[in-house]
C-alpha positions as a printed NumPy array, in Angstrom:
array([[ 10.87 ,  30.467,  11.411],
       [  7.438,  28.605,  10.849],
       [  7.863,  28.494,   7.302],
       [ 11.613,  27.427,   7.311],
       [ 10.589,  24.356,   9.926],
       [  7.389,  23.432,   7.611],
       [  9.437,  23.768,   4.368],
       [ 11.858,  20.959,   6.007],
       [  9.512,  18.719,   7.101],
       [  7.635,  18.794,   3.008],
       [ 11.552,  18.398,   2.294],
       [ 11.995,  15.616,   4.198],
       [  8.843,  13.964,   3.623],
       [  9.582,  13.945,   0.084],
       [ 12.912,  12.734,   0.418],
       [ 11.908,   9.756,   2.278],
       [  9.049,   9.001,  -0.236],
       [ 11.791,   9.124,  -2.856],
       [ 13.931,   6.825,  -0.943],
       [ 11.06 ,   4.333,  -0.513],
       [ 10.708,   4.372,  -4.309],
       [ 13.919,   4.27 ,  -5.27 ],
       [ 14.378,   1.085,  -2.89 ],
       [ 11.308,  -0.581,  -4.466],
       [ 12.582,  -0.188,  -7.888],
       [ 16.4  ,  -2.012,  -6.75 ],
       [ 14.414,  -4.955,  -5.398],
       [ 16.733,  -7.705,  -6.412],
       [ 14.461,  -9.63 ,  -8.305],
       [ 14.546,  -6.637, -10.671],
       [ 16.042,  -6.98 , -13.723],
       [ 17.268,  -9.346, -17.142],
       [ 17.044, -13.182, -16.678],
       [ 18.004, -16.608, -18.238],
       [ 15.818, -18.943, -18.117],
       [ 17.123, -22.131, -16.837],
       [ 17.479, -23.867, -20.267],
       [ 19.021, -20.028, -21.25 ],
       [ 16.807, -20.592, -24.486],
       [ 14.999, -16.754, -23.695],
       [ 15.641, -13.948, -21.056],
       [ 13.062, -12.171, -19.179],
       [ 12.934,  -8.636, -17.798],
       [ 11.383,  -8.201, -14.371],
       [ 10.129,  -4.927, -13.545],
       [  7.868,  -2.969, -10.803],
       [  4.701,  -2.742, -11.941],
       [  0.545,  -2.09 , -11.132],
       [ -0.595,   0.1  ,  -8.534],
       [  2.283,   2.277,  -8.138],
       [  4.897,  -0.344,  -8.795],
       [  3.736,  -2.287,  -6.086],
       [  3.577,  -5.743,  -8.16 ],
       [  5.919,  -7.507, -10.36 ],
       [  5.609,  -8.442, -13.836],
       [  7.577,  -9.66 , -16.287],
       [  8.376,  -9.928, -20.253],
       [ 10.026, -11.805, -22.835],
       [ 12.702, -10.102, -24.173],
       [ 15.186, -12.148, -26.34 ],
       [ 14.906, -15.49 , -27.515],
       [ 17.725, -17.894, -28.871],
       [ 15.72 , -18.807, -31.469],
       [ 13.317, -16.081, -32.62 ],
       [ 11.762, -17.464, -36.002],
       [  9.506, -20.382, -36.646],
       [ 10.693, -23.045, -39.335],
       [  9.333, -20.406, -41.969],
       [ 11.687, -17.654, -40.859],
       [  8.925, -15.398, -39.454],
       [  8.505, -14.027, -35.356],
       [  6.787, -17.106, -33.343],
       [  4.061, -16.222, -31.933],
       [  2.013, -17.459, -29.448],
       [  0.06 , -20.348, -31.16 ],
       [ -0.804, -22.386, -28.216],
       [ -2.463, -20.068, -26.261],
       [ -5.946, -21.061, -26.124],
       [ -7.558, -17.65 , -27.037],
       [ -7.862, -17.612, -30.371],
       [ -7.299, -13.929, -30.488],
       [ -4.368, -13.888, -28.704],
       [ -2.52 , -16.777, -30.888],
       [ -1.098, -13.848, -33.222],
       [  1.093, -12.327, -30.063],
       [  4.409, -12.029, -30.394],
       [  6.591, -14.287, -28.232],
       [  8.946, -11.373, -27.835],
       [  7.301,  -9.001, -26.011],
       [  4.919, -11.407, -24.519],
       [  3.766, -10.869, -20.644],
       [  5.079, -13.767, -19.153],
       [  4.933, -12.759, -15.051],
       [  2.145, -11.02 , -13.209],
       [  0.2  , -10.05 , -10.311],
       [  2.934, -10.795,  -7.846],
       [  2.591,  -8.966,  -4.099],
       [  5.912,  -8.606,  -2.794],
       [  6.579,  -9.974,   0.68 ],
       [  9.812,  -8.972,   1.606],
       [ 13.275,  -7.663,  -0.779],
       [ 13.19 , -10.745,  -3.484],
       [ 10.634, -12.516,  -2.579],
       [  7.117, -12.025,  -4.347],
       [  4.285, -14.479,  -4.341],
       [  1.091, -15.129,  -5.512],
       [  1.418, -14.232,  -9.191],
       [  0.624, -15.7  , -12.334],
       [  3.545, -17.404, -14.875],
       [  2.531, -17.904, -18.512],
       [  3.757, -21.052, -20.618],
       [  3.686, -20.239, -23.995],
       [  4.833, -23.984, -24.863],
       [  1.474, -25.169, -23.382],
       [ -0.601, -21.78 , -23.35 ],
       [ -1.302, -21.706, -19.628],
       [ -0.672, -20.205, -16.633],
       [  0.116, -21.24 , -13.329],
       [  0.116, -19.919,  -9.558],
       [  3.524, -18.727,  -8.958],
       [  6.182, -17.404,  -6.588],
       [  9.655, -16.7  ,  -6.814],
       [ 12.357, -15.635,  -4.482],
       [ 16.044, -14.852,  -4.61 ],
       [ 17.799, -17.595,  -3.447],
       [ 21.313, -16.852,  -1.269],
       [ 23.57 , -17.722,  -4.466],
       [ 21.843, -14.701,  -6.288],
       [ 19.953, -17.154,  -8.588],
       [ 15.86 , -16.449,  -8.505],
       [ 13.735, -19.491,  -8.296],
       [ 10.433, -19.096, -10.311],
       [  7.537, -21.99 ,  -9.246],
       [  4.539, -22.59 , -11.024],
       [  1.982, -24.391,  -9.419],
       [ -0.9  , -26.362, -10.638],
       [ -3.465, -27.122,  -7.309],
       [ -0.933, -28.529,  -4.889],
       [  1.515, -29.85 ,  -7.429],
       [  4.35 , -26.902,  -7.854],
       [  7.079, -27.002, -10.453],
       [ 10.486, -24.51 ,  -9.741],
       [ 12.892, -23.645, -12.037],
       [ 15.899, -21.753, -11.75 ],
       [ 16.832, -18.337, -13.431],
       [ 20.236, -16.294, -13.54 ],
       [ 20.728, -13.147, -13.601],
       [ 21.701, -11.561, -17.424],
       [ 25.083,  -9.591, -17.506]])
């Protein structure tokens, strides 16, 4: 009987562990973005110490090539080493701590048109859109993503 009540309570233990997990990984901020001037999308995804942060790539860009038909890269980044990076495929979002479904603050947000990054937040906004802010000091910028189909 011991052994039947203990091997339901590891079963259940487990279960809700799973649950927890699972409901991490369906935050709504999750997922394939436009970018507000829908020139690139962005995938956001769980990641860090068990999924507990966000981060977030490049993934497709309208226009993919520079002038000479080859990848762009990111050339205005100012580590040298780092100016032969991809632009697809580039870390773009990081370091967010969630506070709440959608809502994740104190991050980093890369620019590759300027090669820096910014303090950020963003949150889910009621309309479904997710509003990404980049701050510089006390001076914040927001911009507005949709959700990829």
């Amino acid at each position: 009987m011991q052994v039947r009540l203990m091997t339901a309570v590891i079963a259940a233990a487990m279960s809700l562990g799973a649950a927890v997990s699972v409901a991490k990984a369906k935050d709504p901020a999750f997922g394939v973005w436009w970018t507000e001037e829908k020139d690139s999308r962005i995938e956001i995804a769980p990641c860090g110490d068990g999924g507990k942060s966000a981060c977030g790539n490049i993934v497709w860009l309208a226009e993919p090539n520079d002038d000479n038909g080859k990848p762009k890269h990111d050339i205005n980044n100012e580590d040298e080493v780092l100016k032969a990076r991809p632009i697809i495929g580039l870390p773009l979002i990081q370091g967010f701590s969630n506070d709440g479904p959608g809502k994740w603050e104190d991050g980093s947000i890369y620019d590759p048109r300027d090669g820096k990054n910014y303090s950020s937040n963003m949150e889910i906004q009621d309309d479904g859109t997710l509003e990404v802010e980049g701050c510089v000091l006390f001076l914040c910028k927001g911009t507005t993503w949709t959700r990829y189909q």
